[in-house]
C-alpha positions in Angstrom: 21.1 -17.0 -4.1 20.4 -14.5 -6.9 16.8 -13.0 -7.2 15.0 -10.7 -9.2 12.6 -8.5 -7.7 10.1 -7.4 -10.8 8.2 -4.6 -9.8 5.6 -2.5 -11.2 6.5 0.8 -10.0 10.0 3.1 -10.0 12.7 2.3 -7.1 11.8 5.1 -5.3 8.5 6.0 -5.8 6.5 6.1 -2.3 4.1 4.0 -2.8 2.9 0.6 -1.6 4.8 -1.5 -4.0 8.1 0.8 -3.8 7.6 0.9 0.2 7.7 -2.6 0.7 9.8 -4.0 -2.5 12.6 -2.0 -1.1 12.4 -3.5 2.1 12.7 -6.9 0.6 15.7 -5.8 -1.2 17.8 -4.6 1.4 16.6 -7.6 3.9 17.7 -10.0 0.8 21.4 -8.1 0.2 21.9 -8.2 4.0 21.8 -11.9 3.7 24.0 -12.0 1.1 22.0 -12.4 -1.8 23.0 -11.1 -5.1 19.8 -9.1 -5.7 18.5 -7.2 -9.4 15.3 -5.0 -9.4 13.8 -4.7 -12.6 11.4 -1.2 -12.3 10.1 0.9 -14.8 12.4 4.0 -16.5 10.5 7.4 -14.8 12.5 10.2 -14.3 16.3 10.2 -13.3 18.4 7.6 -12.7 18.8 5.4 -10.1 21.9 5.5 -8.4 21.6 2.0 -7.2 24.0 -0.5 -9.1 21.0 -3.5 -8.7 18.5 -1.0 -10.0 18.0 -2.1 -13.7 15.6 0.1 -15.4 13.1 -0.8 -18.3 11.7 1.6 -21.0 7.9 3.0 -20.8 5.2 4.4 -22.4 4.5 7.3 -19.8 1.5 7.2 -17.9 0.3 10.7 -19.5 -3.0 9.9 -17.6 -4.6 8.0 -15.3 -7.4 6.4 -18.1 -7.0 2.5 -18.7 -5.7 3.1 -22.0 -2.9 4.7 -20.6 -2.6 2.3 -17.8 -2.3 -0.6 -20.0 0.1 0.6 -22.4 2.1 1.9 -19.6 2.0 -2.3 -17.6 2.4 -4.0 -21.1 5.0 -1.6 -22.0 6.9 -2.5 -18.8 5.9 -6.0 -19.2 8.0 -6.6 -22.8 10.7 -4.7 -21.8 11.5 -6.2 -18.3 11.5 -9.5 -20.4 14.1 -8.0 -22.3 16.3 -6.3 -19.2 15.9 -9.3 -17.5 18.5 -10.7 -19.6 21.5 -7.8 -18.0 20.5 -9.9 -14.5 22.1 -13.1 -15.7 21.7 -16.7 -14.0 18.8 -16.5 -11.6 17.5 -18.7 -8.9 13.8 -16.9 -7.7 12.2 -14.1 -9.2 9.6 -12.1 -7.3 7.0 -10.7 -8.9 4.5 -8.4 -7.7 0.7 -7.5 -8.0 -0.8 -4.7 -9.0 -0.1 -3.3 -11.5 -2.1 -6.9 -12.3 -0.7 -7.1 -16.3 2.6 -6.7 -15.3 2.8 -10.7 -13.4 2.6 -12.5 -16.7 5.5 -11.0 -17.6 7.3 -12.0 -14.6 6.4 -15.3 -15.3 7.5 -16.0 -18.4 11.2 -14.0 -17.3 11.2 -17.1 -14.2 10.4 -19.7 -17.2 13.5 -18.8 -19.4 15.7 -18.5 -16.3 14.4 -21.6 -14.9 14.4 -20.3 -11.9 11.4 -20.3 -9.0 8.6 -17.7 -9.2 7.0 -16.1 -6.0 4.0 -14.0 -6.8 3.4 -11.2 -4.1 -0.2 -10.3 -4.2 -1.3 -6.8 -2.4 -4.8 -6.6 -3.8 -6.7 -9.6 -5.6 -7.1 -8.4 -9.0 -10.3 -8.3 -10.4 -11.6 -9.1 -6.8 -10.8 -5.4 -5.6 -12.3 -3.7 -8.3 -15.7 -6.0 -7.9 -15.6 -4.8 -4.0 -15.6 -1.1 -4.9 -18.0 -1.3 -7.8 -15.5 -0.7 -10.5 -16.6 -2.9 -12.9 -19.0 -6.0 -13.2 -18.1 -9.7 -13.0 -18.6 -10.2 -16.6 -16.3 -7.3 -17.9 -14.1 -7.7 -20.3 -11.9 -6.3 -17.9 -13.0 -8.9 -15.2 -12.3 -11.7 -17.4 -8.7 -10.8 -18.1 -7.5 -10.3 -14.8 -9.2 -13.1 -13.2 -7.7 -15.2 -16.1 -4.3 -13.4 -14.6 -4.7 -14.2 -11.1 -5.6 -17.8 -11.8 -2.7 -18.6 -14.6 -0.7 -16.9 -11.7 -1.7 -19.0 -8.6 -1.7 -22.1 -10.9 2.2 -21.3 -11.8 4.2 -19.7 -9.1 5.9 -21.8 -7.1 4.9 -19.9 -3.8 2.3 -17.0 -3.5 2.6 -14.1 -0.2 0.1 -12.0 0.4 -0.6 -9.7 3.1 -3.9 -10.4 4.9 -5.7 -13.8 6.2 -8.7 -12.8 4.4 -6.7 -12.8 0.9 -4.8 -16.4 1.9 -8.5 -17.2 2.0 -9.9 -15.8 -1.1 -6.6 -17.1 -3.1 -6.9 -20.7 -1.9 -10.7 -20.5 -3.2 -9.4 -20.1 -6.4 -6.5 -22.9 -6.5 -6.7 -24.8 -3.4 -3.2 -26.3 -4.6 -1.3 -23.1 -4.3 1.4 -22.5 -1.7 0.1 -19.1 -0.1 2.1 -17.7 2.9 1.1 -14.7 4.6 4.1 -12.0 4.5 1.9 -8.7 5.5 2.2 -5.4 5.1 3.8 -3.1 7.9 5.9 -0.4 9.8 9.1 1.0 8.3 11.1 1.8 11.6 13.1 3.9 8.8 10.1 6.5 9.2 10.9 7.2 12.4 14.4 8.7 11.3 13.3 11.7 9.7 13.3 15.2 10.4 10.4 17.0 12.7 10.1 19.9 10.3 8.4 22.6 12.5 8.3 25.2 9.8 5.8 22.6 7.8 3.6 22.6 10.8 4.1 25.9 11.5 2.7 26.4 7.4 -0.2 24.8 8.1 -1.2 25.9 11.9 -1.4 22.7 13.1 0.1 23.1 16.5 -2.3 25.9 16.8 -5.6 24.2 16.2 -7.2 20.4 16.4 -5.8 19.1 12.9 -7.1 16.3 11.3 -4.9 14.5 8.5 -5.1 12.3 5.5 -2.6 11.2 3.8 -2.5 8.8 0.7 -4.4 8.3 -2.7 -7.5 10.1 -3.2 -9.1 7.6 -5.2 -12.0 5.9 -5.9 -11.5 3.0 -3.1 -10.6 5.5 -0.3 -14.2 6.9 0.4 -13.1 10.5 1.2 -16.8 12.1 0.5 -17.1 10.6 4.2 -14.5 12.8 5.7 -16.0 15.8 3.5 -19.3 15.0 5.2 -17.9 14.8 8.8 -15.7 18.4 8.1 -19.6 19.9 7.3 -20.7 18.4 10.6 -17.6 19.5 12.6 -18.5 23.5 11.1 -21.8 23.0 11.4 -21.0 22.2 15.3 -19.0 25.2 15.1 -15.8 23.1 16.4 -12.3 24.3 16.2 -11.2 21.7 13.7 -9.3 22.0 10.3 -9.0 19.0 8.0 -5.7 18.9 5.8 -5.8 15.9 2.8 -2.3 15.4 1.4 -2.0 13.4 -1.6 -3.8 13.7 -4.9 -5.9 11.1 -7.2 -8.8 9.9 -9.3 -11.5 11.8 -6.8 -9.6 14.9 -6.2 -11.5 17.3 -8.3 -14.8 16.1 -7.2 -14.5 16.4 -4.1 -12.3 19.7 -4.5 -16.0 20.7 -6.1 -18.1 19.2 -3.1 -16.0 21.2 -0.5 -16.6 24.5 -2.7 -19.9 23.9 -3.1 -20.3 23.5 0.5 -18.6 26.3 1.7 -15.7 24.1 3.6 -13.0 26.3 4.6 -11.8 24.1 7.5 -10.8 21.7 4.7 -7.4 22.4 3.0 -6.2 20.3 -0.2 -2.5 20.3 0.4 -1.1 18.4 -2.3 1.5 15.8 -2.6 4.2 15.6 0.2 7.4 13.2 0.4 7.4 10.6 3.2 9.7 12.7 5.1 7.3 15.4 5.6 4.1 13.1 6.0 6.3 12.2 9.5 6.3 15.7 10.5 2.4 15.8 10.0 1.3 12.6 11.4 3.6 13.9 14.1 1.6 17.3 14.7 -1.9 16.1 13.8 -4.3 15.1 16.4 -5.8 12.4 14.3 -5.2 10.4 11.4 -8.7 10.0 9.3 -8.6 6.6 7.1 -11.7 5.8 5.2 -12.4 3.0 3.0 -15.6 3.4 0.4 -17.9 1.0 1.5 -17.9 -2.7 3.7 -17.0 -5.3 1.0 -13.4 -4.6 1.2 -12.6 -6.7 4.5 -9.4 -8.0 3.8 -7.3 -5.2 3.2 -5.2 -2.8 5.9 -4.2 0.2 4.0 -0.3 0.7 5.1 -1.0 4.7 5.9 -2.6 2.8 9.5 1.2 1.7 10.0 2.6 4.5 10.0 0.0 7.0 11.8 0.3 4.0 14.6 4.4 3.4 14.4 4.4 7.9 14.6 2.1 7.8 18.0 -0.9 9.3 15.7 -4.6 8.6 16.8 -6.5 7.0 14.2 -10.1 7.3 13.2 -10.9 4.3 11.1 -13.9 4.3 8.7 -13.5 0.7 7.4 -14.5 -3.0 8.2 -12.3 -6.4 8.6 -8.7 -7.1 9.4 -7.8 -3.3 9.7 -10.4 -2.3 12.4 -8.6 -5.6 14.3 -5.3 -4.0 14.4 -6.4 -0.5 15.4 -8.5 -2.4 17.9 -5.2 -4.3 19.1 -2.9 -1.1 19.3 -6.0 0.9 21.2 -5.2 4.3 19.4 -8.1 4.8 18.1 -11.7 4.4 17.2 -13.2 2.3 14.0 -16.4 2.2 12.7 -18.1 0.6 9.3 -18.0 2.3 6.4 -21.4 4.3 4.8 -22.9 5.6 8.4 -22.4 9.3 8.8 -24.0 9.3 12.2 -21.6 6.5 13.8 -18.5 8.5 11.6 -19.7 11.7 13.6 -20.1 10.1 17.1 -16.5 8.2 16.6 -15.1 11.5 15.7 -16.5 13.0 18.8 -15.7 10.3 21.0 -12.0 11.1 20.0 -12.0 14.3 20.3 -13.4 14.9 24.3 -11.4 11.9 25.2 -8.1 12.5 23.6 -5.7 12.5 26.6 -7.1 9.3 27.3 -6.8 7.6 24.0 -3.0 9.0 24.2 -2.4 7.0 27.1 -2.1 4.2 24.3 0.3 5.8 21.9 3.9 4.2 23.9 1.7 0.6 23.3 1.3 1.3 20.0 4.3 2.3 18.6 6.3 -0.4 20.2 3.4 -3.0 18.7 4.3 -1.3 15.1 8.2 -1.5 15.9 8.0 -5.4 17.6 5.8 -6.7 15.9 4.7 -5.2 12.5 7.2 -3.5 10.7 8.6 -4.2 7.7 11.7 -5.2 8.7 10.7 -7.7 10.6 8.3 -9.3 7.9 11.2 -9.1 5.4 13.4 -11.5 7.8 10.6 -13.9 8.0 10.2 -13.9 4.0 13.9 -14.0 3.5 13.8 -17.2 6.0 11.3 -19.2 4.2 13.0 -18.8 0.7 15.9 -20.0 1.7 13.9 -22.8 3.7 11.8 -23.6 0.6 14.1 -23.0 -2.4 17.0 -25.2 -3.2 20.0 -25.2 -6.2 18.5 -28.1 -9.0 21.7 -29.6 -10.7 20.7 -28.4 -13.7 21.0 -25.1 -12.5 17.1 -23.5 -12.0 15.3 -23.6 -8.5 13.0 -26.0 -7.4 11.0 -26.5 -4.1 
């Protein structure tokens, strides 16, 4: 079969999208499938022969101006690239970045081939959930128009929660929705202990508490600024390192100032690589979600903090405080209480060689039974199950 993956980020960028479309891809060619990614032209050049790479207008910041130009940029000229792929049979689209789908569409329309539209996060349902913007946006109005031309016109739509299967089906009750969820890259656990990073940041040397990921508006990280204050204010030998950068950083660069934090360290951006090495070292794994209305989504840092053997203290409600609860590394509780967020943290920390006594549980659950790899096989099975050759050459169901 020849696919298109169509994908809104660069090859090998380390995020979400990148994570998991490159999964797909190398479960596809290991079938034998003659597999094209279409990405977006960043920096370098991909050494990858199926790696085709579309022209941009660079994402100079993160406003929505620049957001938009950069997806519709994308967009138009994926339509074009997607012309070096030749005959195709299913093209794979995925969402967010939400403008980018349309696009994807139309290239499965003048193949005649089969679309599949891979939904992470329900766009504008997401950005309702964290108070973003309001139901009747402009904004609002042109991604929900997106997500239901979408589910109208793909031939089959994954996502990767129950919760979304459930929203989706709401929407267009006809749609062919399977669940193909997020999940553990057993890859991660090939890298390099780097003891000199750990050494860098003393975490062998005092109880270290990690995050690691976007420090956006949906994460909610003014809660683990909060709980730091309580941990000095208790006078406990804690430090708190956040790796990653985003949307929030300077403000809450400003409330740890302000507050006089110095057991909380901004460490920047890190490759994957050396996120092992710190989930690795670290005594816990903080992961904090902004407020209860987002229920149906399990943020993929949880994978690999459980797949590493990394307790995790979960400030979040829904489907992810079921698969902490289900690995038993770790303690959740709902988002927007400081007290319960300071009694969890507590609870860890005087009962930690105990909660360890679950880490060889959960890494083999993240191996067995969630990673990647494993979801990839089962989403590789069902197109070939679902898709057929048409005799006039497209796909069809």
């Amino acid at each position: 079969m020849k696919i298109i993956i169509h994908m809104g980020d660069a090859y090998r960028d380390e995020t979400p999208t990148g994570k998991r479309m490159r999964v797909f891809y190398e479960s596809f060619t290991a079938h034998g499938h003659e597999v094209k990614l279409l990405v977006p032209k960043i920096n370098g050049r991909s050494e990858n022969k199926d790696v085709i790479e579309c022209a941009v207008i660079p994402l100079k910041k993160k406003t929505s101006l620049y957001r938009f130009l950069n997806s519709v940029s994308y967009g138009i000229t994926s339509v074009f690239a997607s012309l070096k792929a030749g005959p195709t049979d299913v093209v794979l689209t995925t969402s967010p970045p939400p403008l980018i789908s349309m696009f994807g569409w139309l290239i499965a329309k003048m193949k005649r081939a089969a679309l599949i539209y891979d939904v992470r996060d329900i766009w504008p349902d997401v950005a309702w959930e964290m108070g973003s913007f309001s139901r009747d946006s402009l904004y609002s109005k042109v991604f929900a128009f997106i997500r239901d031309f979408m589910l109208r016109h793909a031939d089959l739509v994954t996502t990767v929660s129950k919760g979304k299967i459930e929203k989706l089906s709401a929407y267009e009750p006809k749609a062919d929705i399977l669940h193909v969820s997020n999940g553990f890259d057993v890859r991660f656990l090939e890298n390099v202990d780097e003891q000199e990073l750990a050494d860098r940041y003393g975490m062998d040397k005092k109880f270290t508490c990690i995050y690691a990921g976007n420090i956006g508006l949906g994460q909610g990280l003014q809660q683990l600024l909060q709980l730091a204050e309580q941990a000095k204010a208790a006078d406990l030998p804690v430090q708190f390192l956040l790796f990653g950068g985003g949307a929030d950083e300077q403000k809450l660069r400003r409330y740890a100032s302000e507050h006089h934090l110095d057991n909380v360290s901004f460490c920047g951006y890190l490759p994957s690589r050396q996120i092992y090495t710190c989930l690795k070292h670290a005594d816990m794994c903080i992961v904090t979600i902004v407020n209860g209305n987002v229920t149906d989504s399990i943020p993929s840092k949880i994978y690999e903090a459980l797949g590493v053997g990394c307790p995790v203290l979960l400030c979040a409600a829904g489907e992810s405080v079921e698969l902490l609860e289900e690995s038993q590394l770790g303690v959740a509780v709902p988002p927007g209480d400081p007290d319960a967020l300071w009694n969890a943290f507590l609870q860890m920390y005087q009962t930690m060689p105990e909660i360890l006594g679950h880490r060889e549980k959960a890494q083999r659950l993240m191996v067995e039974k969630y990673s990647r790899q494993h979801i990839s096989e089962i989403l590789e099975e069902e197109i070939q199950n679902r898709f057929s050759l048409a005799q006039e050459g497209g796909m069809r169901i």
